[in-house]
N, CA, C and O atoms as a GROMACS GRO file, in nm:
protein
  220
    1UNK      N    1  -2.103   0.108  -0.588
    1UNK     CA    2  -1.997   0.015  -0.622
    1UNK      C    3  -2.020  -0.114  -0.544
    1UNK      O    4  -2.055  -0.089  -0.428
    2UNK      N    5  -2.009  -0.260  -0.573
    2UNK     CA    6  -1.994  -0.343  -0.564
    2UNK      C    7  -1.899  -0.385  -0.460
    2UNK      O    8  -1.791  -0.324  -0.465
    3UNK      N    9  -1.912  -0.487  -0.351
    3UNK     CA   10  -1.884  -0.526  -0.237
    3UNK      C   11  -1.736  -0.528  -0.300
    3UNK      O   12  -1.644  -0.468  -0.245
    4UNK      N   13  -1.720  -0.596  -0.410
    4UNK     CA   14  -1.609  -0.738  -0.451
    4UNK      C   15  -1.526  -0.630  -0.521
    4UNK      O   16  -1.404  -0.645  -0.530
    5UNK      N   17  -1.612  -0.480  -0.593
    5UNK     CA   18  -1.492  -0.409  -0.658
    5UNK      C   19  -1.395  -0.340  -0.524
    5UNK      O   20  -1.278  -0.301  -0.526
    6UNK      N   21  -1.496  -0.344  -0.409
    6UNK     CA   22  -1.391  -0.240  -0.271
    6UNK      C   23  -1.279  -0.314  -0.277
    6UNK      O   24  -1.163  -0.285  -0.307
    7UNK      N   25  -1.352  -0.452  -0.232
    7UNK     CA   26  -1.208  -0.558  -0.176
    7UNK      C   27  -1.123  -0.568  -0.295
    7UNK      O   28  -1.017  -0.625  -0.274
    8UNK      N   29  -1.145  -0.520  -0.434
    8UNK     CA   30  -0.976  -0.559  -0.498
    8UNK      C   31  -0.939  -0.428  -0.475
    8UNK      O   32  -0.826  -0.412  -0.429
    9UNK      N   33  -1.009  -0.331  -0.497
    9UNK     CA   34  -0.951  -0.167  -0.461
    9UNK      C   35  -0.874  -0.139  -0.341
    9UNK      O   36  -0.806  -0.036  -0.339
   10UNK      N   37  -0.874  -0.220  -0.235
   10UNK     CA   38  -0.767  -0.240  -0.099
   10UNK      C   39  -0.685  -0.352  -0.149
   10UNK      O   40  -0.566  -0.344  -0.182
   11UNK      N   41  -0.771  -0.474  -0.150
   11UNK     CA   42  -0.669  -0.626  -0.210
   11UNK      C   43  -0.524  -0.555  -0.282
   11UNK      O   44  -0.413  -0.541  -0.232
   12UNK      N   45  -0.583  -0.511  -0.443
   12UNK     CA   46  -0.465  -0.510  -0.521
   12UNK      C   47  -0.352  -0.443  -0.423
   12UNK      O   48  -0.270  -0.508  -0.358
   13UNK      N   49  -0.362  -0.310  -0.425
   13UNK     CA   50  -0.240  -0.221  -0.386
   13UNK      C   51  -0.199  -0.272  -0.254
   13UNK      O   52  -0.106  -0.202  -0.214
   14UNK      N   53  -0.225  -0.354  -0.179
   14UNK     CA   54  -0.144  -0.425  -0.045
   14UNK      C   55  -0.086  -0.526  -0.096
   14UNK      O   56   0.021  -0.560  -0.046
   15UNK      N   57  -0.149  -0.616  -0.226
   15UNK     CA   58  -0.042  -0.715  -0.270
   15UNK      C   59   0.078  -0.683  -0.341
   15UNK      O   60   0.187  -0.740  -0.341
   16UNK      N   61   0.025  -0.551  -0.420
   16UNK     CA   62   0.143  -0.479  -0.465
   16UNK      C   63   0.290  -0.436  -0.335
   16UNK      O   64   0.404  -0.480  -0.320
   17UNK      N   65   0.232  -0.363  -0.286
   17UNK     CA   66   0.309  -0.310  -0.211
   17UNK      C   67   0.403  -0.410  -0.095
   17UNK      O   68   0.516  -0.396  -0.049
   18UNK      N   69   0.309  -0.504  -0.079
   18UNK     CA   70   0.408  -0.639  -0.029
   18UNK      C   71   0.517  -0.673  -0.135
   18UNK      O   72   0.631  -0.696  -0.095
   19UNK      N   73   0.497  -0.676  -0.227
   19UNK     CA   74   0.549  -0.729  -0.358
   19UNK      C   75   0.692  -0.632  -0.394
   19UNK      O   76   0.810  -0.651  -0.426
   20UNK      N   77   0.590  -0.507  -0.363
   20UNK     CA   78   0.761  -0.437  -0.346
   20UNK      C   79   0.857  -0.451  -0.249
   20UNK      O   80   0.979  -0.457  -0.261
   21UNK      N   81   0.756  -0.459  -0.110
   21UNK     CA   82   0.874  -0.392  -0.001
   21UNK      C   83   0.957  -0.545   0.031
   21UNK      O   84   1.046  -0.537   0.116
   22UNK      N   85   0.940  -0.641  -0.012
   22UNK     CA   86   1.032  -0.775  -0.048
   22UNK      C   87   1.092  -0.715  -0.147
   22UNK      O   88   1.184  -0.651  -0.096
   23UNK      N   89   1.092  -0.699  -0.264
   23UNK     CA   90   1.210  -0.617  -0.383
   23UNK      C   91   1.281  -0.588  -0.377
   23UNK      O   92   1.392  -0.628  -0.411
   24UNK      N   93   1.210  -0.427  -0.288
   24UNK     CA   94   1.323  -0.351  -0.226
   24UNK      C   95   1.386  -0.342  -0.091
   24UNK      O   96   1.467  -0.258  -0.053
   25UNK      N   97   1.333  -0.444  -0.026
   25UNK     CA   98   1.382  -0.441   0.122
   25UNK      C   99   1.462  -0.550   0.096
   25UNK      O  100   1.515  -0.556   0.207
   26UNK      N  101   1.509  -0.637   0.038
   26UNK     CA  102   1.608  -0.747   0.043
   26UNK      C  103   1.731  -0.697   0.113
   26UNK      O  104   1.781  -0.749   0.214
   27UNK      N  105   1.785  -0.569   0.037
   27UNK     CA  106   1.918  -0.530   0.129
   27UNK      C  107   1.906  -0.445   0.199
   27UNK      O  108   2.004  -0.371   0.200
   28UNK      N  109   1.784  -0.403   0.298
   28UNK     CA  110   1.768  -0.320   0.381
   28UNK      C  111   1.795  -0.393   0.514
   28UNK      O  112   1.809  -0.514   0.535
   29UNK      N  113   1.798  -0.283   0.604
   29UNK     CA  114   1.804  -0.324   0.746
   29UNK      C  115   1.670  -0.310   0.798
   29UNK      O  116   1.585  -0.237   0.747
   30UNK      N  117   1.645  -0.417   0.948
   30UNK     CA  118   1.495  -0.372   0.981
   30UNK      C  119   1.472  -0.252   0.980
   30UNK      O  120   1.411  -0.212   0.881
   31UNK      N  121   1.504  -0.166   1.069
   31UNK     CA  122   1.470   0.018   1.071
   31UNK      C  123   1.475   0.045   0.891
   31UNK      O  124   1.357   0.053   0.855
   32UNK      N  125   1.542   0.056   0.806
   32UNK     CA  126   1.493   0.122   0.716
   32UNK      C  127   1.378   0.019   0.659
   32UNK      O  128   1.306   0.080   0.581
   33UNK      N  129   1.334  -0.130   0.676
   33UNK     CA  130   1.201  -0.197   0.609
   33UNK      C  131   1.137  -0.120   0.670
   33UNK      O  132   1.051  -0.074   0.595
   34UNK      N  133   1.127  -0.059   0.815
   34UNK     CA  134   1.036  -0.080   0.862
   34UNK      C  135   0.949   0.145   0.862
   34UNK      O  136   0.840   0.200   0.877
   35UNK      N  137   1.085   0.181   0.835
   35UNK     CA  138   1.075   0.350   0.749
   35UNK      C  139   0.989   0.322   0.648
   35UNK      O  140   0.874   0.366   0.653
   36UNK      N  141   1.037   0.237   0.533
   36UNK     CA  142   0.943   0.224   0.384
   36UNK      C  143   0.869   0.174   0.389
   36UNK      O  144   0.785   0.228   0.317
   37UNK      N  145   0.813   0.047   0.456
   37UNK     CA  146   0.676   0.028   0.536
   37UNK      C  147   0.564   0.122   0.564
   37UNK      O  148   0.446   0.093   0.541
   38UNK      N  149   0.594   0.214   0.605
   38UNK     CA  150   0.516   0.297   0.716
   38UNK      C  151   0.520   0.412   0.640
   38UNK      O  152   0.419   0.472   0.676
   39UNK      N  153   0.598   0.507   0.521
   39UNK     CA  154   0.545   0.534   0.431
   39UNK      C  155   0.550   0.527   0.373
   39UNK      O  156   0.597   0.626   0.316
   40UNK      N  157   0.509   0.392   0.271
   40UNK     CA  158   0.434   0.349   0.195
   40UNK      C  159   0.260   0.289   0.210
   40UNK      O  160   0.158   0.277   0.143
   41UNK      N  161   0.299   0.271   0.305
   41UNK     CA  162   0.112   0.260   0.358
   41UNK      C  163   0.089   0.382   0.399
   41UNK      O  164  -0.030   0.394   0.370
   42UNK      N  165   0.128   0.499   0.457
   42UNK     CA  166   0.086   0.663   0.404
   42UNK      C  167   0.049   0.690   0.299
   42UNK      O  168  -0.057   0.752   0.287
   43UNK      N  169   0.108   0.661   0.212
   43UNK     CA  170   0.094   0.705   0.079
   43UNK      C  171  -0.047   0.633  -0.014
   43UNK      O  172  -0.120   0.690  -0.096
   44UNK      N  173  -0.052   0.484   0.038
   44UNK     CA  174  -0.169   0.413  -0.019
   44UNK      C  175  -0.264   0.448   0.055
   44UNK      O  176  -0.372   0.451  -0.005
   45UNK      N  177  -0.269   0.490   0.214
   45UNK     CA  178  -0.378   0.553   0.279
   45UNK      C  179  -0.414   0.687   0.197
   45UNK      O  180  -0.528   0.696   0.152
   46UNK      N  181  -0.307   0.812   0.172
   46UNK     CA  182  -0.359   0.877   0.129
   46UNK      C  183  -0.430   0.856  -0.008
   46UNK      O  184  -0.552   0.869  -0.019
   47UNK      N  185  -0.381   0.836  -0.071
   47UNK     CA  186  -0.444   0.809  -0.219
   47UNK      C  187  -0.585   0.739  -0.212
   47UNK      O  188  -0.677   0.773  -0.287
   48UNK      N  189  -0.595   0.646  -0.126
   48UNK     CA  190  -0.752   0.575  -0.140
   48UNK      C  191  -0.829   0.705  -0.056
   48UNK      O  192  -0.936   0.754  -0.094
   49UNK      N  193  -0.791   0.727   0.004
   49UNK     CA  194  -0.883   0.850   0.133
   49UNK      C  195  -0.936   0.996   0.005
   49UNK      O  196  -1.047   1.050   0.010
   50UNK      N  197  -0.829   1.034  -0.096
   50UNK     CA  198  -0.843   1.112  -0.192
   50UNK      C  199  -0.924   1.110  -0.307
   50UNK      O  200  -0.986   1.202  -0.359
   51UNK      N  201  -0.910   0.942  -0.355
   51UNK     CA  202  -1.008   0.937  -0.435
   51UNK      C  203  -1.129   0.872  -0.376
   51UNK      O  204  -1.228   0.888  -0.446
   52UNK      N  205  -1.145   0.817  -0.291
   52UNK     CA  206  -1.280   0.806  -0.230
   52UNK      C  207  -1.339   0.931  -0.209
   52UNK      O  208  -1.460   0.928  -0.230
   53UNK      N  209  -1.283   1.070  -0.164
   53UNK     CA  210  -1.325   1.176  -0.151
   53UNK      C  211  -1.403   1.266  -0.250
   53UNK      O  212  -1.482   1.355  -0.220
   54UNK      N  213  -1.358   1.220  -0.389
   54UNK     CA  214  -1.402   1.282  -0.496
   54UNK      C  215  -1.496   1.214  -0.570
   54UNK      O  216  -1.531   1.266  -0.676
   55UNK      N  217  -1.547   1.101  -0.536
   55UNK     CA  218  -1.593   1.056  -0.629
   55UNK      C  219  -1.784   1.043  -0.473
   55UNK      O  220  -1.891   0.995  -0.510
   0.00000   0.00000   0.00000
């Protein structure tokens, strides 16, 4: 795979996920941004760690 396909394969889903946690953190308090923060980048860690694994 291609240098430029890694970097959108991390790129996209961190712009995403910024994209949400502004969405949905508008009426949150810091402690809960900072709960959905932390897993939600679990969750994108796991998933890239999973399919990098299989392929």
């Amino acid at each position: 795979m291609s240098q430029d396909l890694m970097r959108l394969d991390l790129l996209v889903p961190v712009l995403m996920y910024c994209a949400l946690l502004w969405w949905v953190g508008r009426g949150l308090s810091w402690t809960a941004k900072l709960a959905t923060a932390v897993v939600t980048l679990a969750l994108i860690a796991i998933v890239v760690t999973v399919e990098r694994g299989w392929h």
